[in-house]
C-alpha positions in Angstrom: 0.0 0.0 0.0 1.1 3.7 -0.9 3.0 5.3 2.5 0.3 8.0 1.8 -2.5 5.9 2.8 -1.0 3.7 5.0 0.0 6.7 7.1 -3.7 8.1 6.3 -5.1 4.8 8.0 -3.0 5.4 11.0 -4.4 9.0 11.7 -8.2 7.6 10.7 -7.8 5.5 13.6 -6.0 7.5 15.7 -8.4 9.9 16.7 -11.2 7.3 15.5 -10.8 5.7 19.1 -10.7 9.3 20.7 -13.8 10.1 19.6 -15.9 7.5 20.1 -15.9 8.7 23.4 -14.0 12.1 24.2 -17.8 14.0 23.1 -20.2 11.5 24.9 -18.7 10.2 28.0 -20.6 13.3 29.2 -24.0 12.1 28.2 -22.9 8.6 29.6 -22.0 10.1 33.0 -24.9 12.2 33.3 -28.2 10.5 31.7 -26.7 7.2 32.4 -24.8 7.5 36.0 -26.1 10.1 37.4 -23.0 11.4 38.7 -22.2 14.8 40.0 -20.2 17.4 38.4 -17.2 18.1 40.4 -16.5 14.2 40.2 -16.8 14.6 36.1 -14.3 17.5 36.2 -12.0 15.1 37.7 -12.1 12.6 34.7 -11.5 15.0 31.7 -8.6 16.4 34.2 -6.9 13.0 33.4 -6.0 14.0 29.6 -4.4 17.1 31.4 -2.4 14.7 34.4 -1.1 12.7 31.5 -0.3 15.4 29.5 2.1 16.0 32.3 4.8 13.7 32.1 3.7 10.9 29.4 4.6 12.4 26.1 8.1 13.4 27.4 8.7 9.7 28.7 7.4 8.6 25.5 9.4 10.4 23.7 12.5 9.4 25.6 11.8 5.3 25.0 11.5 5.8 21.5 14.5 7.9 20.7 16.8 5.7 23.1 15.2 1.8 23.3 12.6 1.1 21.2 11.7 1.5 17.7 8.9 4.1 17.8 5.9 2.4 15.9 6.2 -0.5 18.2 5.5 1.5 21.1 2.9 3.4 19.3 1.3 -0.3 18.7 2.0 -1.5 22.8 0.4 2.0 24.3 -2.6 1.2 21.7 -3.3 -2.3 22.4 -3.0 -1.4 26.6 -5.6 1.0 26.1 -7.7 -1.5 24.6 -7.5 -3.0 27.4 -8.5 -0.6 29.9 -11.1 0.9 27.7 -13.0 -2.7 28.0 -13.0 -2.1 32.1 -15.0 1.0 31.6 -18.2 -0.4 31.6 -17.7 -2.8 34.3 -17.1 0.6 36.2 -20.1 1.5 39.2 -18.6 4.3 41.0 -17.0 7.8 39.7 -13.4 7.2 41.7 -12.7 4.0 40.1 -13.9 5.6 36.7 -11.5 8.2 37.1 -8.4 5.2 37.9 -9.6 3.8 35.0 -9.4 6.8 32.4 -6.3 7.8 34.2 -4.6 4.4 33.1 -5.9 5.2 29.6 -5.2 8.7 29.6 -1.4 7.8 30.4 -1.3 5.3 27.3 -3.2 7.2 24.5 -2.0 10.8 25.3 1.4 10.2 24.6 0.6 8.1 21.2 -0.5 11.6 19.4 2.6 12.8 19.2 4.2 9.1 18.1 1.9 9.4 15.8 3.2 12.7 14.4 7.5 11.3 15.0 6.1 7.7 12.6 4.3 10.1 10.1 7.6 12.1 9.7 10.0 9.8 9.7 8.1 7.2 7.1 7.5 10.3 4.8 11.4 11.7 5.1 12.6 7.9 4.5 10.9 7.9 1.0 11.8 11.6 0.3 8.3 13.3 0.7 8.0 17.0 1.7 6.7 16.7 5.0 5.7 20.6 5.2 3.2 19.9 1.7 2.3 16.0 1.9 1.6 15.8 6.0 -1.0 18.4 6.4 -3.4 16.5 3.9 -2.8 13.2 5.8 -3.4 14.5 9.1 -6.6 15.7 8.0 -8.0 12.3 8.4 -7.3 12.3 12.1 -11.3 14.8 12.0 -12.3 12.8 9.9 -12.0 9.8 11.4 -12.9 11.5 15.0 -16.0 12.5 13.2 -16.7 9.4 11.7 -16.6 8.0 14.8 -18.9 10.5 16.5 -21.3 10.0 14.0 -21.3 6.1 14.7 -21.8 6.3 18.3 -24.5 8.6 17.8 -26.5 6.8 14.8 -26.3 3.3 16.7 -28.0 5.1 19.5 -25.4 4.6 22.0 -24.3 8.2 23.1 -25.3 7.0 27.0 -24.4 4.0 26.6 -21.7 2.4 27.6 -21.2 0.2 24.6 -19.1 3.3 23.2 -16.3 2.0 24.8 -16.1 -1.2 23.5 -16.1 0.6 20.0 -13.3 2.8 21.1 -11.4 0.2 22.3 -12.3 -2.3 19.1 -10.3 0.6 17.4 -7.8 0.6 19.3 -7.2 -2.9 19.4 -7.1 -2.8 15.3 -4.6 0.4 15.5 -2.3 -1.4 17.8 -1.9 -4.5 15.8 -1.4 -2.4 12.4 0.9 -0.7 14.2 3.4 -3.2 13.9 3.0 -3.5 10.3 3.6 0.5 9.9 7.6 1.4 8.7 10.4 0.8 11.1 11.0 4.1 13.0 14.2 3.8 14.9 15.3 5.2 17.9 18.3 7.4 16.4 19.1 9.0 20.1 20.3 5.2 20.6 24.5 5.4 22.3 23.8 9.8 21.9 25.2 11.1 25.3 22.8 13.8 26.3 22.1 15.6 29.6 18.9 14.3 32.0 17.7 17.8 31.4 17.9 18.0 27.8 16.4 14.6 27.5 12.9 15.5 29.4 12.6 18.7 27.5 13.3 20.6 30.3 15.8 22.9 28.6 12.6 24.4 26.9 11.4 26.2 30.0 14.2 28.5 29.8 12.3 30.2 27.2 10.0 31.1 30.3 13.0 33.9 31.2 11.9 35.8 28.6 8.9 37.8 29.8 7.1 37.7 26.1 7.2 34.0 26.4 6.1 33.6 29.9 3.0 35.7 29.2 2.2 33.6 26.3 2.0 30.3 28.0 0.0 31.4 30.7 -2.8 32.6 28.1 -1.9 29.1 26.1 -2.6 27.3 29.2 -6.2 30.0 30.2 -7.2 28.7 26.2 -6.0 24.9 27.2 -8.7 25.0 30.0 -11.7 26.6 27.7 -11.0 23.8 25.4 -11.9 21.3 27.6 -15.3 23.1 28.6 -16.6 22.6 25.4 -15.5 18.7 24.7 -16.9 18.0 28.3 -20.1 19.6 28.1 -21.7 20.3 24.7 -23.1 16.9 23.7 -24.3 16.7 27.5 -25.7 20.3 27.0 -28.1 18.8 24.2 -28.8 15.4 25.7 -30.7 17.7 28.6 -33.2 18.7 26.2 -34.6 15.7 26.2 -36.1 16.3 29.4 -38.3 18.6 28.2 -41.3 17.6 26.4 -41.4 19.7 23.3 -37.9 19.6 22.5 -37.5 15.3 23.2 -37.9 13.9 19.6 -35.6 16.6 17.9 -32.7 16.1 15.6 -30.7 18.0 17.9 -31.6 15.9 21.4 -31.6 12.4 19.1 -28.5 12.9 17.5 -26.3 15.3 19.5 -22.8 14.0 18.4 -23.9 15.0 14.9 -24.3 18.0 15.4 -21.3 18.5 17.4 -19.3 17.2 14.6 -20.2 20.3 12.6 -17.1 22.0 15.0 -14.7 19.0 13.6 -16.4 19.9 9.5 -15.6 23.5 10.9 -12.1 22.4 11.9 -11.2 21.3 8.3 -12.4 24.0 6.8 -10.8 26.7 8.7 -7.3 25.5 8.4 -7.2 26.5 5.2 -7.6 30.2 5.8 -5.0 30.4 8.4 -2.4 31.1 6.1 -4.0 34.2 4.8 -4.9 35.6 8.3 -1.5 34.9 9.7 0.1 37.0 6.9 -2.4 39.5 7.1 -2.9 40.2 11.0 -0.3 38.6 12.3 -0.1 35.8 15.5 -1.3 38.7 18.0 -4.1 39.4 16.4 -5.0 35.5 15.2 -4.9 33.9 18.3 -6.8 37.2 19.1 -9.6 36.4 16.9 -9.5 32.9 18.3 -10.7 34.1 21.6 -12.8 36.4 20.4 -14.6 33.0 18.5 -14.3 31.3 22.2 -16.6 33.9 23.3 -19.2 33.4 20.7 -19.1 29.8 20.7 -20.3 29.7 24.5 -22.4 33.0 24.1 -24.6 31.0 20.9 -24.9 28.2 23.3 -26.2 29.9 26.1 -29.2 31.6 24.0 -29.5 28.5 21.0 -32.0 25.5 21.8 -32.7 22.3 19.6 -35.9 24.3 18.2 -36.4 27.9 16.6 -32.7 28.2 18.0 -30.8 25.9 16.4 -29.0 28.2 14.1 -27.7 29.4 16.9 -26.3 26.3 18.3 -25.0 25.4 14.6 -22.7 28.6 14.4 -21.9 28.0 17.5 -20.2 24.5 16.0 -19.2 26.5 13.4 -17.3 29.2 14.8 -15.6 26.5 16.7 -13.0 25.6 14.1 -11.8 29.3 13.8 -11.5 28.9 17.7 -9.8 25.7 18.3 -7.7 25.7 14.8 -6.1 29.8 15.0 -5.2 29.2 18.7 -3.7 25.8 18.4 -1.8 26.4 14.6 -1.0 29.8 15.0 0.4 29.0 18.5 2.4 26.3 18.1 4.0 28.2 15.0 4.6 31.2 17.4 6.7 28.9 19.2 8.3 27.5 16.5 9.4 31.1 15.3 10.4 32.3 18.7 12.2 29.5 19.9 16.2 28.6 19.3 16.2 25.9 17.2 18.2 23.6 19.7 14.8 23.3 21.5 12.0 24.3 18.8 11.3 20.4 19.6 10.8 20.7 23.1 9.8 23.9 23.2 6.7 22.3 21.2 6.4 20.1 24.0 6.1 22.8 26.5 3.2 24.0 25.0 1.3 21.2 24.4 2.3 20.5 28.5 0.5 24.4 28.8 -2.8 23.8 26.8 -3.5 19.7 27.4 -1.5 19.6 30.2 -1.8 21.9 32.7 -4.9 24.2 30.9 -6.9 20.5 30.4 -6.3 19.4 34.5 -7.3 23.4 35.0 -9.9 23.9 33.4 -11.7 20.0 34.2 -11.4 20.3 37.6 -12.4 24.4 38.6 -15.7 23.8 35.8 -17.0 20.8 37.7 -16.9 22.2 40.7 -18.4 25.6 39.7 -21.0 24.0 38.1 -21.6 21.6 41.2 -21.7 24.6 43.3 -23.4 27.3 41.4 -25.5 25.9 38.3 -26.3 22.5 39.5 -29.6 21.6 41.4 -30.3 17.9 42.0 -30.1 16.9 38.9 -31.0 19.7 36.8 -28.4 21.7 35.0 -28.6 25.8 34.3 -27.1 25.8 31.0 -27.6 29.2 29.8 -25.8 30.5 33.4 -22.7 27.8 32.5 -22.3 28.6 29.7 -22.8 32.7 30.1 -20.3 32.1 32.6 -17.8 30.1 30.1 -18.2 32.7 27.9 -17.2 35.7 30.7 -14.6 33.7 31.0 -13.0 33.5 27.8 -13.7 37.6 27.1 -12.0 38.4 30.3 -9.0 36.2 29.1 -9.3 38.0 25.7 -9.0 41.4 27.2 -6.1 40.8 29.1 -4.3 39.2 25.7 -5.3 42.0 24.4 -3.8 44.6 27.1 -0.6 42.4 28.3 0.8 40.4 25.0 2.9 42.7 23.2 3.8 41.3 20.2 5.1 43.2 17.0 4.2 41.8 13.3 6.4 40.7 10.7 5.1 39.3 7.7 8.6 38.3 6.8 8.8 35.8 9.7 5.9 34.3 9.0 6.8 33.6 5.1 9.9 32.2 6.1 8.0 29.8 8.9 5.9 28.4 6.0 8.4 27.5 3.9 
């Protein structure tokens, strides 16, 4: 098979297994467990805890020991494993073990994932820069796919969504093997402890421009995880209510909740032009902005004569999730040595699914819990009102604090 499409497989599947679940466990916890906010909080906070420290460990093993798609293969099939527990799960701190364990085998496989893509693509002489981008692509797809699975099978609550995820995973793990040898090259490399945990990177916090940019990178990391935790659990509450209980919407939320991953697609296509034309300040800018209408249309939309709402809402998602992740992870790319542009990357995905994920999981559920929680009725348009005051106050203090000049020049040669 062409590297092109096995590589294409690889990232189908990939985020295949993530979202058979990441969007619904919500609807599983709540219409199906009944239990309580704060304790949900905890379990999307375990994405963030193994954000931490497993990508960086990882990353160590397969430059030094083992060849990288066999570890990539190992991690998949153990969270196959775990993912079958799930639903033998009756209480919320055994749930939150559980995820924990699975959190700390599939977290670390994205970037893997990335290190097998580039390494099979540079062994046959294929520009990585023009021939990855259109691979990757199939990661939403196949995280949409997937959505739109659990949701047509009727399964969104139940806990038969795990056994698809880990069905997926079990399939990924064993092709795998199969996938071109990726060899640990850091193999008899002296190097310092330091250097080899990516801990050089957080030099870069000396310089104050820097510093101020991963704090906002880790304030965006935590809104992130607001909307994967509770927008397909936002619609599944409609149901509740008579007149709105046999709508598309309340059916079939994961559907529409995959118009943000459609969105996704489409907007990283136009980040090139808006990057040369406004510059990183002013993207990630916009991206914030988009944050702020994306919980403000949910607070107002419903599944009836305000739909729209709740579809634009999906919408404007992709210009919120794709100009704050693309355009940031470039401005670290540009403003990094290049002796640690590689762990500098990892120090921001540490800031946004590490310590912004654990952030933002744990403060929501126990906000919510506290103040829009009764029993077991949700306020929705106070969360998320309050989401969205939120993400406008972290705008306006972007805005005021990040001082960031624009050169179009540095931006050209980033692309190339």
């Amino acid at each position: 098979m062409n590297i092109k499409y096995r590589l294409i497989l690889m990232n189908f599947l990939q985020f295949f297994v993530w979202g058979s679940w990441l969007l619904t466990i919500g609807a599983y916890w709540f219409q199906n467990k009944q239990w309580s906010g704060t304790e949900f909080g905890a379990i999307f906070s375990t994405m963030g805890i193994a954000s931490l420290f497993m990508p960086a460990i990882a990353g160590i093993i397969a430059d030094r020991w083992i060849n990288a798609e066999k570890l990539y293969g190992f991690f998949h099939i153990c969270a196959g494993l775990i993912l079958l527990m799930v639903p033998l799960v009756n209480d919320p701190t055994t749930m939150f073990w559980i995820m924990l364990v699975n959190m700390i085998f599939y977290m670390p496989t994205i970037a893997l994932s990335t290190t097998i893509a580039f390494s099979a693509l540079k062994n046959k002489n294929i520009d990585i820069i023009t021939e990855y981008p259109p691979i990757r692509v199939w990661g939403t797809i196949g995280f949409i796919v997937a959505l739109w699975i659990v949701s047509l099978s009727g399964i969104e609550t139940s806990p038969f969504q795990f056994y698809v995820a880990s069905a997926a995973s079990f399939v990924l793990g064993i092709y795998a093997f199969t996938l071109p040898k990726c060899l640990p090259l850091g193999k008899g490399h002296q190097t310092s402890f330091v250097n080899s945990l990516g801990l050089n990177a957080f030099s870069l916090f000396k310089n104050a421009k820097m510093a101020m940019f991963f704090v906002f990178a880790m304030l965006l990391g935590a809104a992130l995880q607001l909307t994967n935790a509770y927008g397909d659990t936002f619609l599944h509450d409609f149901a509740k209510i008579p007149e709105y209980t046999d709508l598309i919407a309340v059916k079939f939320p994961a559907i529409i909740m995959s118009i943000s991953q459609i969105s996704e697609t489409l907007f990283i296509l136009t980040i090139p032009f808006f990057l040369r034309r406004f510059g990183i300040k002013k993207v990630m800018l916009f991206s914030m902005v988009a944050w702020v209408l994306r919980f403000g249309l949910f607070a107002y939309g419903d599944p009836a004569g305000g739909l729209w709402m709740i579809i634009l809402s999906c919408i404007i998602y992709g210009m919120a999730f794709d100009f704050f992740n693309i355009s940031g992870s470039l401005f670290v790319e540009t403003q990094s040595d290049p002796s640690i542009r590689a762990s500098a990357q990892g120090l921001y995905m540490m800031m946004t699914n590490g310590f912004g994920a654990f952030l933002g999981s744990r403060i929501s559920g126990i906000v919510i819990d506290r103040f829009f929680k009764t029993g077991d009725d949700f306020n929705w348009h106070g969360i998320w009102l309050a989401f969205a005051g939120y993400s406008l106050v972290v705008a306006i203090l972007f805005a005021l604090f990040f001082k960031h000049k624009h050169d179009p020049k540095v931006i050209e040669t980033a692309a190339l």
